[in-house]
DOFI-104419 format. One line per 8 residues: number of its first residue (from 1); their letters; for each residue x negated, y negated, z of N, C-alpha, C. Coordinates in steps of 0.001 Angstrom, whole numbers, padded with zeros to 6 digits, always signed. Layout:
BEGIN
NUM	a	X:Y:Z:X:Y:Z:X:Y:Z | ... .
This chain:
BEGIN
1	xxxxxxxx	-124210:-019737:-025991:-122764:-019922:-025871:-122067:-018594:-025621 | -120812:-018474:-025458:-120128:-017571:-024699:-120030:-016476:-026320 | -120125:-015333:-025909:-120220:-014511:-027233:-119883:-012546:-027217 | -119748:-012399:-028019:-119207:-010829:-027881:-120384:-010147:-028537 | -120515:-008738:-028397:-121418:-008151:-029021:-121136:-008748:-030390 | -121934:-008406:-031360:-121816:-008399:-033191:-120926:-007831:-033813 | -120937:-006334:-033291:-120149:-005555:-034149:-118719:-005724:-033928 | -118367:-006433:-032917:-116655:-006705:-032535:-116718:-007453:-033264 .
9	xxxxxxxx	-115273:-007981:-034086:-114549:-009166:-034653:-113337:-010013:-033796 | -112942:-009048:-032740:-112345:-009772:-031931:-112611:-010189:-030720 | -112417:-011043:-029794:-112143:-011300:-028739:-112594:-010040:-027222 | -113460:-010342:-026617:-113405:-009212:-025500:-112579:-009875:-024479 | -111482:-008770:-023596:-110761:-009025:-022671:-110985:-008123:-021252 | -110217:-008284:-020372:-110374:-008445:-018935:-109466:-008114:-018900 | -109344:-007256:-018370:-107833:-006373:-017479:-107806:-006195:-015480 | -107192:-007364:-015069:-107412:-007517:-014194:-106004:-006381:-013508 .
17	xxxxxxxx	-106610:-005795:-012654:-106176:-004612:-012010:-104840:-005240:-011040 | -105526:-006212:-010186:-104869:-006900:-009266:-104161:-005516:-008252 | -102985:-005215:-007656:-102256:-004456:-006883:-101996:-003473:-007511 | -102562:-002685:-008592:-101963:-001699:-009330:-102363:-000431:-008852 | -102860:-000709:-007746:-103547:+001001:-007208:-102473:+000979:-005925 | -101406:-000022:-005714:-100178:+000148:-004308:-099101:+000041:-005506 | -098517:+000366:-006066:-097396:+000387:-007117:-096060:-000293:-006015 | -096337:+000887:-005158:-095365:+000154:-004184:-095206:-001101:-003839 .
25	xxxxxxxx	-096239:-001565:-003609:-096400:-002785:-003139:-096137:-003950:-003897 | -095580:-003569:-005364:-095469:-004807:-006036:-094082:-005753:-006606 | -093229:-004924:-005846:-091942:-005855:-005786:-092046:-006624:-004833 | -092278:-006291:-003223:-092402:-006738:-002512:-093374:-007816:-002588 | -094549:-007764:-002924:-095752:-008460:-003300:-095519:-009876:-003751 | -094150:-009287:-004912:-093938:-009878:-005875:-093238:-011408:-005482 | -092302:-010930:-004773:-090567:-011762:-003832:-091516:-012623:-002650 | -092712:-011771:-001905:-093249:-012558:-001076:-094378:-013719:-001417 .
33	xxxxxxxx	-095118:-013570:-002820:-095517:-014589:-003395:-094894:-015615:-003822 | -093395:-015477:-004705:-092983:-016092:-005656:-092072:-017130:-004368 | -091737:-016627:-002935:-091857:-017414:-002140:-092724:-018614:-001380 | -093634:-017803:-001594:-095055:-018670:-000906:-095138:-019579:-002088 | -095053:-019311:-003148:-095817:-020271:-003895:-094355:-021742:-004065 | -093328:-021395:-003989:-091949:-022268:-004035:-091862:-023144:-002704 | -092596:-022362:-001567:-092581:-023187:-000416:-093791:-024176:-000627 | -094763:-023893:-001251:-095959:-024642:-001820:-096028:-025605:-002678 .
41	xxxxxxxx	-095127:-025339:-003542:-094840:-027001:-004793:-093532:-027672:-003676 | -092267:-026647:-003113:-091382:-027911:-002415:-092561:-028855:-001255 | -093583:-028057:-000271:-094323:-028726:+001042:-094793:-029688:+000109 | -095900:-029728:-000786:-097206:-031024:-001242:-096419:-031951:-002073 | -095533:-031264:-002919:-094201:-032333:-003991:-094103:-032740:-002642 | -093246:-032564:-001522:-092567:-033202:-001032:-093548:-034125:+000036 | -094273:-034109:+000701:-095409:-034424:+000903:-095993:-035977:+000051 | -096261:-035696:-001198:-096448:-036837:-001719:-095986:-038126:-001871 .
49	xxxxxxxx	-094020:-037242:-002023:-092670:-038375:-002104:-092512:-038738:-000799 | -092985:-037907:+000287:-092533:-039049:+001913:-093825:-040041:+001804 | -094934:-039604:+001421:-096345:-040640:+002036:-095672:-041832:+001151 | -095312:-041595:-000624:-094798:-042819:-001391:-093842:-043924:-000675 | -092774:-043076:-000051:-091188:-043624:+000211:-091435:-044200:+001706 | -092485:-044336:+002234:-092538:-044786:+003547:-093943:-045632:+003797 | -093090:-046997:+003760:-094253:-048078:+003894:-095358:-047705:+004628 | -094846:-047001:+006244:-095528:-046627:+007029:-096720:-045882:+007262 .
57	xxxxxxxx	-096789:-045070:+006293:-097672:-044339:+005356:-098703:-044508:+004594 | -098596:-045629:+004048:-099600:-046357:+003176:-100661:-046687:+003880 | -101247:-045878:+004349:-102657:-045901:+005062:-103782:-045048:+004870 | -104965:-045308:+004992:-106318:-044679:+004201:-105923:-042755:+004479 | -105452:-042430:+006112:-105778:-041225:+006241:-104161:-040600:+005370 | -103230:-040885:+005250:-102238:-040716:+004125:-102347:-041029:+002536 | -103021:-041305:+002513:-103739:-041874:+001022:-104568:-040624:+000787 | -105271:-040208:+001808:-106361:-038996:+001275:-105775:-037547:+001332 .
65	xxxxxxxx	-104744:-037695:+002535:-103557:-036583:+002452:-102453:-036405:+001053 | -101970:-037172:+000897:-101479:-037627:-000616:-102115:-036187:-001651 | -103444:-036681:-001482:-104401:-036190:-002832:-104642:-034545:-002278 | -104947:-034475:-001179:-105182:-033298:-000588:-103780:-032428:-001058 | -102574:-032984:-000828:-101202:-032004:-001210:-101697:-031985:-002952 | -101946:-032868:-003475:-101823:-033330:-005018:-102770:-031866:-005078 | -104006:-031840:-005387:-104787:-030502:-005238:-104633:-029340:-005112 | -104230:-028849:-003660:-103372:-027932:-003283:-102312:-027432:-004387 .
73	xxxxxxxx	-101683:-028332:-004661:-100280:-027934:-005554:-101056:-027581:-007237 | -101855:-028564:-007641:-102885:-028408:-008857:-103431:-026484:-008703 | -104212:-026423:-007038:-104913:-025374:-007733:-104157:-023762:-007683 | -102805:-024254:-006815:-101810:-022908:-006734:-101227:-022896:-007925 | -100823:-023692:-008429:-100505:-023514:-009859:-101239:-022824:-011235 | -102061:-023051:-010868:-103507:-022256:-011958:-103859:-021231:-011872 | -103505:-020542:-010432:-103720:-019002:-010105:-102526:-018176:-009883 | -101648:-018925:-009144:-099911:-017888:-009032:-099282:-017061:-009462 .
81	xxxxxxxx	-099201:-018510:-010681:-098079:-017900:-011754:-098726:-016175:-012384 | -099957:-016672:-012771:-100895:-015443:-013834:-100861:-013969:-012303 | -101051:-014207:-011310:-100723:-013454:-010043:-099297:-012622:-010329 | -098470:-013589:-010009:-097006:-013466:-010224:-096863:-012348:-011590 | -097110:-012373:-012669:-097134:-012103:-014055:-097715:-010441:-013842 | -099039:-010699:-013290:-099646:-009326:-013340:-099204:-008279:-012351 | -097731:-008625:-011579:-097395:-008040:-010451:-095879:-007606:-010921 | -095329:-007670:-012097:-094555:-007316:-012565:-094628:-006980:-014206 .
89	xxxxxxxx	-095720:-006712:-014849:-095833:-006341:-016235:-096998:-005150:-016454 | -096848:-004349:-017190:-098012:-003702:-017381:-098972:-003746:-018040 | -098915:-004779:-019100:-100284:-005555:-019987:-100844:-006619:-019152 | -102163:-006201:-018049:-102466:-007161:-017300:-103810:-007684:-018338 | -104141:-007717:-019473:-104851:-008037:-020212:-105094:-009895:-020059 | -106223:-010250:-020196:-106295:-011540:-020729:-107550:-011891:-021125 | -107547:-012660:-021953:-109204:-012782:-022702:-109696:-013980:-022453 | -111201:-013711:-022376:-111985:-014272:-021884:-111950:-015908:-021927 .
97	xxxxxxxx	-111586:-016255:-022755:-111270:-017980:-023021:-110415:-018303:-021978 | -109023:-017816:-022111:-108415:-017980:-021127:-108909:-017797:-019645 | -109568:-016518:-019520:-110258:-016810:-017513:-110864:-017290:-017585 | -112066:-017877:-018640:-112761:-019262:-018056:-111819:-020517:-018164 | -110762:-021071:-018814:-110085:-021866:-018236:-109433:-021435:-016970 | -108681:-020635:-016924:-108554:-021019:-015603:-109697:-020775:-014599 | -110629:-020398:-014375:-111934:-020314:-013879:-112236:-022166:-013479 | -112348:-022629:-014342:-112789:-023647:-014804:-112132:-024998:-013988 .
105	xxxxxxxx	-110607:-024893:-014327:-109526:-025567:-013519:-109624:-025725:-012105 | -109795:-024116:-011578:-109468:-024035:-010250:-110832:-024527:-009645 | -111932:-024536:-010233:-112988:-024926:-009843:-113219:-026021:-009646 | -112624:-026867:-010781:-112445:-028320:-010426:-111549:-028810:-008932 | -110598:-028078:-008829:-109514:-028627:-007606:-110379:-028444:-006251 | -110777:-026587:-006122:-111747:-026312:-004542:-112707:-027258:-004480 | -113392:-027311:-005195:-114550:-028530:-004816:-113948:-030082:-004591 | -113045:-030046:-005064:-112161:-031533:-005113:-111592:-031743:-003335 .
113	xxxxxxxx	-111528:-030758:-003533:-110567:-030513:-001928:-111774:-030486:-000499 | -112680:-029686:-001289:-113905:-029515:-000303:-114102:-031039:+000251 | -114607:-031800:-000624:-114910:-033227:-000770:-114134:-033590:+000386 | -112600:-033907:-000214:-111501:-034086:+000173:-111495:-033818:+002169 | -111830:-032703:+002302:-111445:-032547:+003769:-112896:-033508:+004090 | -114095:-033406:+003453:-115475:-034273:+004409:-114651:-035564:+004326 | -114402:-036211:+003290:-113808:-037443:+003259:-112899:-037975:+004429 | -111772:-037413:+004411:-110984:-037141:+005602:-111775:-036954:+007086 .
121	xxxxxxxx	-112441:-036159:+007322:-113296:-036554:+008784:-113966:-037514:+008948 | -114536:-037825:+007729:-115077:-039597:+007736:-114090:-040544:+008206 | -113420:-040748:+007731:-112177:-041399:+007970:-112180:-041328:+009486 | -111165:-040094:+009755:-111032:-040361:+011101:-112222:-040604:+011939 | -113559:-040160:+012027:-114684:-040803:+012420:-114507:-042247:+012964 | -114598:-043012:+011510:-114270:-044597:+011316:-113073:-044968:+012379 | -112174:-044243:+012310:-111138:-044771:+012788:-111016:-044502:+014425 | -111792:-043746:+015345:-111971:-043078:+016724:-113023:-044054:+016874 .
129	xxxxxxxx	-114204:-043806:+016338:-115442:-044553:+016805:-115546:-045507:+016787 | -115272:-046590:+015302:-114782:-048079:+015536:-114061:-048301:+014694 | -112692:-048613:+015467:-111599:-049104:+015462:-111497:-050257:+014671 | -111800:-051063:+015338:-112409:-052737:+015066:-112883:-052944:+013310 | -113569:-051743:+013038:-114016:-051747:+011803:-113481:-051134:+010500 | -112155:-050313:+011348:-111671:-049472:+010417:-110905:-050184:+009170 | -110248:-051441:+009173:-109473:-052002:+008419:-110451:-052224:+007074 | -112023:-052644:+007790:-112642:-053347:+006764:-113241:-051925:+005980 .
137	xxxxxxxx	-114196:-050917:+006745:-114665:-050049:+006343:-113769:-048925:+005838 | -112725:-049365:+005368:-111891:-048248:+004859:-110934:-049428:+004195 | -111122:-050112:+003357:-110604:-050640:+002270:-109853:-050091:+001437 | -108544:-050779:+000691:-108294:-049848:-000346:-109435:-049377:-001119 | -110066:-050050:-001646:-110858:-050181:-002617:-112249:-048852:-002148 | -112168:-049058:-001038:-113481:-047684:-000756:-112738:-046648:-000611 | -111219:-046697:-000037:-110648:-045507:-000338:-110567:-044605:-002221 | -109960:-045645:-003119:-110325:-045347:-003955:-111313:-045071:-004429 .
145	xxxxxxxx	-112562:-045851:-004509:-113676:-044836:-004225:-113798:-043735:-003931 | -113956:-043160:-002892:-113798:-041914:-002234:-113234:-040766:-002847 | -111862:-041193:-003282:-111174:-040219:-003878:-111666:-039851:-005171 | -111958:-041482:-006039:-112828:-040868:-007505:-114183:-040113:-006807 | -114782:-040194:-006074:-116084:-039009:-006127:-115953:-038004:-005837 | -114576:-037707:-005182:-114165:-036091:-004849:-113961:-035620:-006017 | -113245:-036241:-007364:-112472:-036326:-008196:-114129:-035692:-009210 | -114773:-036749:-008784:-115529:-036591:-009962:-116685:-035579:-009952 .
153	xxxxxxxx	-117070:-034819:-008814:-118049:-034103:-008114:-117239:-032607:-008325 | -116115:-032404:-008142:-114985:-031293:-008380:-115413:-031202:-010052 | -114864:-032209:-011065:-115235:-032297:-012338:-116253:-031464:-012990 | -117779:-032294:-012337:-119263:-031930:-012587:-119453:-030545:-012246 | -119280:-029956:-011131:-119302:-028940:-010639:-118726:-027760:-011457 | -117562:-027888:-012226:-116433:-027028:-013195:-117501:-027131:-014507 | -118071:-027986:-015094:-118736:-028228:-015839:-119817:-027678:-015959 | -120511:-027379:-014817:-122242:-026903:-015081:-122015:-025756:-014697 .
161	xxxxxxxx	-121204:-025186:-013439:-120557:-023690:-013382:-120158:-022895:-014942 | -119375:-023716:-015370:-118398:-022914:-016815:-119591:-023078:-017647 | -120368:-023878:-017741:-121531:-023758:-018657:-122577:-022649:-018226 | -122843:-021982:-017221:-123310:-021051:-017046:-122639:-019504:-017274 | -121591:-019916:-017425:-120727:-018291:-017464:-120464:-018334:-019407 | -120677:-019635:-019870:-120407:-019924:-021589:-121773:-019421:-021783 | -123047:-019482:-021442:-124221:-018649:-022083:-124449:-017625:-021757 | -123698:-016698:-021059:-123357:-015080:-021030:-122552:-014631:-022428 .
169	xxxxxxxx	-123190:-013480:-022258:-122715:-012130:-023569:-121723:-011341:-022904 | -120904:-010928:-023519:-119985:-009957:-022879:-119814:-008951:-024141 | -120373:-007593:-023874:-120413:-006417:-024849:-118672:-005719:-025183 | -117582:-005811:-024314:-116662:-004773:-024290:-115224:-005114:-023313 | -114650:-004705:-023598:-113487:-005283:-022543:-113815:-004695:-020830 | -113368:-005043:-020442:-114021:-004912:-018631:-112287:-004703:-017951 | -112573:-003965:-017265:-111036:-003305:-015713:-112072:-003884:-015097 | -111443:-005015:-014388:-111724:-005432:-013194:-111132:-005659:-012159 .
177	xxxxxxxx	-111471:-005236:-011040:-110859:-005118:-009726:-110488:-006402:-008556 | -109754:-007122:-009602:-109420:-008664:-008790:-108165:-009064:-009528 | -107105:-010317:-009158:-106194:-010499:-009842:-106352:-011722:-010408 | -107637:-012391:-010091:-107727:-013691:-010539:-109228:-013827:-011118 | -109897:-014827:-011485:-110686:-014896:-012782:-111637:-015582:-011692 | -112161:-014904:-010583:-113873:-015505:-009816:-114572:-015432:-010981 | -115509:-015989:-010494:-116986:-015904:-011133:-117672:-014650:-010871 | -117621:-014126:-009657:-117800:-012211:-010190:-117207:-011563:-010971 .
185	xxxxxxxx	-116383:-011769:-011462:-115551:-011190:-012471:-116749:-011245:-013913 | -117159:-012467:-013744:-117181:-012724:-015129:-118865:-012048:-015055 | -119237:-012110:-013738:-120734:-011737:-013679:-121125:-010108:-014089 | -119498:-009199:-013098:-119972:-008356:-013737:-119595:-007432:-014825 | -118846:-008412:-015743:-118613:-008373:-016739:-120042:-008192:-018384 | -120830:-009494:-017559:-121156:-009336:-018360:-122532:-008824:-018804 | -122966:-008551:-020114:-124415:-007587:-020931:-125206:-008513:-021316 | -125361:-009463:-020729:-126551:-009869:-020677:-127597:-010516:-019416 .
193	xxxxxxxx	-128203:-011057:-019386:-129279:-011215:-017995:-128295:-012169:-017109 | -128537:-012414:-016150:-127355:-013089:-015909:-128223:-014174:-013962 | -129562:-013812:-014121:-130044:-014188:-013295:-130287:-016148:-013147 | -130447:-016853:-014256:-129909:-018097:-014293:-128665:-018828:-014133 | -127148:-017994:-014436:-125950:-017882:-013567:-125778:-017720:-012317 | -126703:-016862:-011539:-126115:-016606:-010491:-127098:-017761:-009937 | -128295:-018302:-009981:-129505:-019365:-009590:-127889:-020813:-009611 | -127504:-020896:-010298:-126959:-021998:-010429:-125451:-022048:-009750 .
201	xxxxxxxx	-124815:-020592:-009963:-124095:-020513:-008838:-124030:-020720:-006981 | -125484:-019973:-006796:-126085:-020346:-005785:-126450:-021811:-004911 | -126928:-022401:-006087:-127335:-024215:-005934:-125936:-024646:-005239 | -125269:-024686:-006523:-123746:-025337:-006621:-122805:-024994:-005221 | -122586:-023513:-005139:-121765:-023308:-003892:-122232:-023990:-002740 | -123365:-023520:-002630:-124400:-023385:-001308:-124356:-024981:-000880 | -124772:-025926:-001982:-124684:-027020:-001817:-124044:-028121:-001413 | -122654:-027546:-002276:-121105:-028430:-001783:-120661:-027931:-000218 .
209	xxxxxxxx	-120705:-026518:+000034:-120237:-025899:+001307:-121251:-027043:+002475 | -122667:-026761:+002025:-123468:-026914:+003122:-123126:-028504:+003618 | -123245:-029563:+002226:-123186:-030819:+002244:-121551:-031513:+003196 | -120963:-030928:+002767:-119408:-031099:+002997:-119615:-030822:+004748 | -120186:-029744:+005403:-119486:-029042:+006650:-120628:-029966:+007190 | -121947:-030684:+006876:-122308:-031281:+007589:-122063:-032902:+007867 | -121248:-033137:+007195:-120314:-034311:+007116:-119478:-034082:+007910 | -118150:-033225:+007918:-117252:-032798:+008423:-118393:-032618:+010076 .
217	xxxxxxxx	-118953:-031919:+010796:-119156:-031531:+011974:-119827:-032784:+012707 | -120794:-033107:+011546:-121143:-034825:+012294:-120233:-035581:+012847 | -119189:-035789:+012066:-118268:-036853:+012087:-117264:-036590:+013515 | -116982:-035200:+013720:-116382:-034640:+014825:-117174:-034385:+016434 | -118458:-034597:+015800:-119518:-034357:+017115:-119032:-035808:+017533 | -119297:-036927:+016970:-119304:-038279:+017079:-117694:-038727:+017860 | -117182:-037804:+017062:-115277:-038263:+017815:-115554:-037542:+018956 | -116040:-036500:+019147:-115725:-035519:+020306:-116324:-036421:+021382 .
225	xxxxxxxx	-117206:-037050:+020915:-118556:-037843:+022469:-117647:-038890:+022204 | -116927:-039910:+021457:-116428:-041100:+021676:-114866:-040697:+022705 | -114154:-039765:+022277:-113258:-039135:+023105:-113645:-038663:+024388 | -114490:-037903:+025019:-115217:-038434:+026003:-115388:-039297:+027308 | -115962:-040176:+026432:-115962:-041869:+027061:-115117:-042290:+026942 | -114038:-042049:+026620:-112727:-043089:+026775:-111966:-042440:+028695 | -111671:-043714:+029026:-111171:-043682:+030672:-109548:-043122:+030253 | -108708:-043771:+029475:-107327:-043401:+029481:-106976:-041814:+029020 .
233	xxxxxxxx	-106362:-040795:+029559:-105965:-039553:+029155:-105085:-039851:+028258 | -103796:-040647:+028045:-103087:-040670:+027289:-103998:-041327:+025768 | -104524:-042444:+025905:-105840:-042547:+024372:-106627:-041716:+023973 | -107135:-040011:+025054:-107692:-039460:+024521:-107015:-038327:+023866 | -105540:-038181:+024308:-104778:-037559:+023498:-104127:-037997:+022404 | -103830:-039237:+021997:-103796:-039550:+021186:-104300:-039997:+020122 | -106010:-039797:+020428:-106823:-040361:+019287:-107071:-038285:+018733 | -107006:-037536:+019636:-107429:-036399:+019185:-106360:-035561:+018504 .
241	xxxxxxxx	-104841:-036430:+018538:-104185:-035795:+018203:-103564:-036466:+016550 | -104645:-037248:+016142:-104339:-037913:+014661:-105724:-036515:+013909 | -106656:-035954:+015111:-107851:-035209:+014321:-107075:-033740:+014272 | -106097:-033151:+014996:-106039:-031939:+015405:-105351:-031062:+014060 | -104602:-031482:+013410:-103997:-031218:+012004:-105337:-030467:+010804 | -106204:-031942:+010905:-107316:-031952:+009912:-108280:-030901:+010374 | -108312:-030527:+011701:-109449:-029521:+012349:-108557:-027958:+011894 | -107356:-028068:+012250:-107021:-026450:+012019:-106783:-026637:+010373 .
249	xxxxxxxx	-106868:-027389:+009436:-106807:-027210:+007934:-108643:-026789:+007682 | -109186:-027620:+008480:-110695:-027162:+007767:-111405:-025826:+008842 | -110608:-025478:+009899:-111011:-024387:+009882:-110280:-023254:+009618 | -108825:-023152:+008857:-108418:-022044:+008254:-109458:-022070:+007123 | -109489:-023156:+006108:-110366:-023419:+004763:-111623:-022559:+004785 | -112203:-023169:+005884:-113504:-022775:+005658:-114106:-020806:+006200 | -113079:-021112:+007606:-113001:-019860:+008249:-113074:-018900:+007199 | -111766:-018997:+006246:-111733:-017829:+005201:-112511:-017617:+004298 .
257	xxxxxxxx	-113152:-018691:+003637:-114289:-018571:+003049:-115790:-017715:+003385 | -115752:-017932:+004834:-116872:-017027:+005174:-116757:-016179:+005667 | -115777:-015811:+006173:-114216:-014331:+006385:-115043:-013705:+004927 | -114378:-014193:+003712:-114908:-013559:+002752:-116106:-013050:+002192 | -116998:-013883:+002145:-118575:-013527:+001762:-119388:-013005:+002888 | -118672:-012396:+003665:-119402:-011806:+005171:-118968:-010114:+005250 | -117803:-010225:+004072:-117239:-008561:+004146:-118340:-007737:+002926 | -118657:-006421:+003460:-119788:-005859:+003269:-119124:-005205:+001411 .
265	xxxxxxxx	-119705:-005419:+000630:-119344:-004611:-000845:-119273:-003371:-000906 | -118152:-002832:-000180:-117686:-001471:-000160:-116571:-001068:-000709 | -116180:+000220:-001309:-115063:+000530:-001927:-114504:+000547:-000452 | -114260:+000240:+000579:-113476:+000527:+001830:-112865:-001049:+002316 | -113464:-001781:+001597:-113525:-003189:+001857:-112602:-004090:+000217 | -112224:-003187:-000272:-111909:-004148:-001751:-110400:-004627:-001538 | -109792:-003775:-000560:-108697:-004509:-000598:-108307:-005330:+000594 | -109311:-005764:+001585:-109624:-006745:+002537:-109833:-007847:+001970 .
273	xxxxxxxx	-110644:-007226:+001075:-111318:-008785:+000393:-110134:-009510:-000739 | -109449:-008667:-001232:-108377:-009184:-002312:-106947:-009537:-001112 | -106457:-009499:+000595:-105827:-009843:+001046:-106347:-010756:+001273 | -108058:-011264:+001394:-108698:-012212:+001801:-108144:-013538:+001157 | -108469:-013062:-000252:-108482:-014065:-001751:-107242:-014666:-001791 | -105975:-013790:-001674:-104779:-014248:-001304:-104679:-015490:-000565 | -105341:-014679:+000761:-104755:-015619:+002240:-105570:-017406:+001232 | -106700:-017275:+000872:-107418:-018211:+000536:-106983:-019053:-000535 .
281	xxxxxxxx	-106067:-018122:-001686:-106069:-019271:-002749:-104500:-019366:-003174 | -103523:-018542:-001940:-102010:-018639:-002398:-101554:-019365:-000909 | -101998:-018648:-000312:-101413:-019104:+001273:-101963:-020204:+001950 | -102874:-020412:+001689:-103484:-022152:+002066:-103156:-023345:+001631 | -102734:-022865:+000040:-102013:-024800:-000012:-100241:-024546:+000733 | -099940:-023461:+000685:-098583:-023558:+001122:-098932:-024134:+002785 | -099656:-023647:+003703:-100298:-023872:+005164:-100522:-025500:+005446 | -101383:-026306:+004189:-101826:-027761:+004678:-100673:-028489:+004561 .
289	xxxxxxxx	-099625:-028659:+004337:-098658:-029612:+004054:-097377:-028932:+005183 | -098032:-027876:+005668:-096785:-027346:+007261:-097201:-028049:+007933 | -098876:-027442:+007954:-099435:-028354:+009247:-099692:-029262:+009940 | -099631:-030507:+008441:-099835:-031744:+008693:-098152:-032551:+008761 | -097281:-031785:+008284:-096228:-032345:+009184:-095444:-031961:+010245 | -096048:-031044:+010657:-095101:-030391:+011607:-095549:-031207:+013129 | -097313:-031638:+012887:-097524:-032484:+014386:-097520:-033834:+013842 | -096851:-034270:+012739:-096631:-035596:+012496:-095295:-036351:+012746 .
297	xxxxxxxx	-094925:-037105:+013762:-093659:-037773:+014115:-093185:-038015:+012837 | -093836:-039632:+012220:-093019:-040434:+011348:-092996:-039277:+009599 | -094007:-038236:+009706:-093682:-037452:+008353:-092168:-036818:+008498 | -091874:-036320:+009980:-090747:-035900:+009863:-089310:-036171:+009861 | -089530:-037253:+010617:-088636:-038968:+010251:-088375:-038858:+008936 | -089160:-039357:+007914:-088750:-039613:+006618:-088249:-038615:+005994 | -088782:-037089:+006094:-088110:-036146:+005515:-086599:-035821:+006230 | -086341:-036084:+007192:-085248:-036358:+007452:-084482:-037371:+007061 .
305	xxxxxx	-085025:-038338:+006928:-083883:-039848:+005999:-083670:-038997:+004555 | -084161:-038505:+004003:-084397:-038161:+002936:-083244:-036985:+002329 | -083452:-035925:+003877:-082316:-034852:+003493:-081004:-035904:+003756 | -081298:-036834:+004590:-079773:-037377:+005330:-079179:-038204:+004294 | -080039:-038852:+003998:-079485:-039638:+002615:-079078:-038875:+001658 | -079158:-037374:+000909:-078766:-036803:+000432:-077361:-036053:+000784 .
C-alpha cells in the first residue's frame, strides 16, 4: 500500500513547480487559462442543454456527443482549477493522497473519452455503410450499452493504474517539474522498485491507445471505400461531412498524445512538453464542443433559439 519512509510521521508531498521558472508568464498564463477553461464548462454545459432541448438531436451520434462534452467538462475540471491555483500562489505543495485522486479521476474520464471517440466511429461506420441497418444496430438500448462500457473500462483502468502507484514507497517530499499529477510524477517520485508499475502502465496505455485507434481507422477505412462507391457528389459530401468534426477531434486527441511521448527527455524539451500537456488536457475539451458545432447546422439553430428566447 501507498506508504512513507518509517521515520516520517507525516504525510510526503509534491511541490509541483508548474510555470515558476517564467514568473512572468504567470498572470498572463493565468487570465488565458481561467478563459479557456470558462469557454470550456460554457461550450460542453451548453452542448449538453442544446442535444437535451432539441428533439432533433435525440439521436445515437448526439447521444454519444452528449457524453463526450459530459467528460471533457468532468476531466477539465479535475486539472484547471489546481493549474489555475498553482499559477497564482506560492505554496504549490500538495500531498500525495490528494495527486492520486486527482490522478485517479482524470484517468477515469481519458480512457472514458478514448472509448468514447472508437464508439463514435463505429457509429458513423453503421450509419455510411448500412444505412438500412442503422436504426436497428444502433438501438437505444446498444447505445446505452456502449456508453456503460466506455464508462466502465475508464473506471477499471483508474483502478488497476491507482493500484499500482498505492504499492509504491515514497521516502521524502519531491519538486517536481509538471503542474499536474501524471503518473511520472509519481514514478519519479518514488523509493522504491517501481518496475511492476511501469509493466502495468505499459499494458494499460498501450492497450486502450492501440485497441481504440484500431477501431477508430477500421471503421473510417470502411467509410472512406463506401464513400467512394457512391455515384452522387452531393451524398458523398454529405455523408463525409456528418464524419469530418469526429476526424479533426480524434486527430487533434490523438495527434497530441504522440506529439508528446515522441519529444526526446531533455532539459531543452521540458517546457515543450508542459505546452504539450496544456494543449492536451486544458485546450482540448474547450476545442471538441467548437468543433462539433461550428460545422453543425441544427446545433447552431438551437443555440440561437436559445440566446433569442432569452
Amino acid at each position: 500500500m501507498l506508504s512513507t519512509d518509517n521515520n516520517q510521521s507525516t504525510e510526503v508531498m509534491f511541490i509541483l513547480l508548474g510555470f515558476s521558472e517564467h514568473p512572468e508568464l504567470e498572470v498572463p498564463l493565468f487570465l488565458l487559462f481561467l478563459t479557456i477553461y470558462a469557454v470550456t464548462v460554457l461550450g460542453n454545459v451548453g452542448m449538453i442543454v442544446i442535444i437535451k432541448v432539441n428533439p432533433k438531436l435525440h439521436t445515437p451520434m448526439y447521444f454519444f456527443l452528449k457524453h463526450l462534452s459530459f467528460v471533457d467538462f468532468c476531466y477539465s475540471t479535475i486539472v484547471t482549477p489546481k493549474l489555475l491555483e498553482n499559477l497564482v500562489v506560492e505554496d504549490r505543495s500538495i500531498s500525495i493522497s490528494c495527486c492520486i485522486t486527482q490522478f485517479s479521476i482524470g484517468v477515469t474520464f481519458v480512457m472514458t473519452e478514448m472509448v468514447l471517440l472508437a464508439v463514435m466511429a463505429y457509429d458513423r461506420f453503421v450509419a455510411i455503410c448500412y444505412p438500412l441497418l442503422y436504426t436497428v444496430s444502433m438501438s437505444p438500448k446498444c447505445c446505452v450499452l456502449l456508453v456503460t462500457v466506455a464508462y466502465a473500462w475508464g473506471i477499471i483502468s483508474s483502478i488497476v493504474l491507482t493500484y499500482s502507484l498505492l504499492i509504491l514507497s515514497f521516502c521524502e517530499t519531491k519538486i517536481i517539474d509538471n503542474f499536474v499529477c501524471e503518473y511520472s510524477v509519481f514514478l519519479s517520485a518514488s523509493c522504491s522498485d517501481k518496475h511492476f508499475s511501469e509493466i502495468i502502465l505499459f499494458i494499460f496505455v498501450n492497450l486502450n491507445a492501440f485497441c481504440t485507434l484500431i477501431i477508430i481507422l477500421t471503421s473510417y477505412i470502411f467509410i472512406f471505400v463506401t464513400l467512394f462507391k457512391m455515384h452522387s457528389t452531393r451524398g458523398r459530401y454529405k455523408a463525409f461531412s456528418t464524419c469530418a468534426s469526429h476526424l479533426t477531434a480524434v486527430t487533434i486527441f490523438y495527434g497530441t498524445i504522440f506529439f508528446l511521448y515522441c519529444i526526446p527527455n531533455s532539459k531543452n524539451s521540458s517546457l515543450v512538453v508542459k505546452v504539450g500537456s496544456v494543449f492536451y488536457i486544458v485546450v482540448i475539451p474547450m476545442l471538441n464542443p467548437l468543433i462539433y458545432s461550428l460545422r453543425n447546422k441544427e446545433v447552431k439553430e438551437t443555440f440561437g433559439k436559445i440566446l433569442y428566447s432569452k
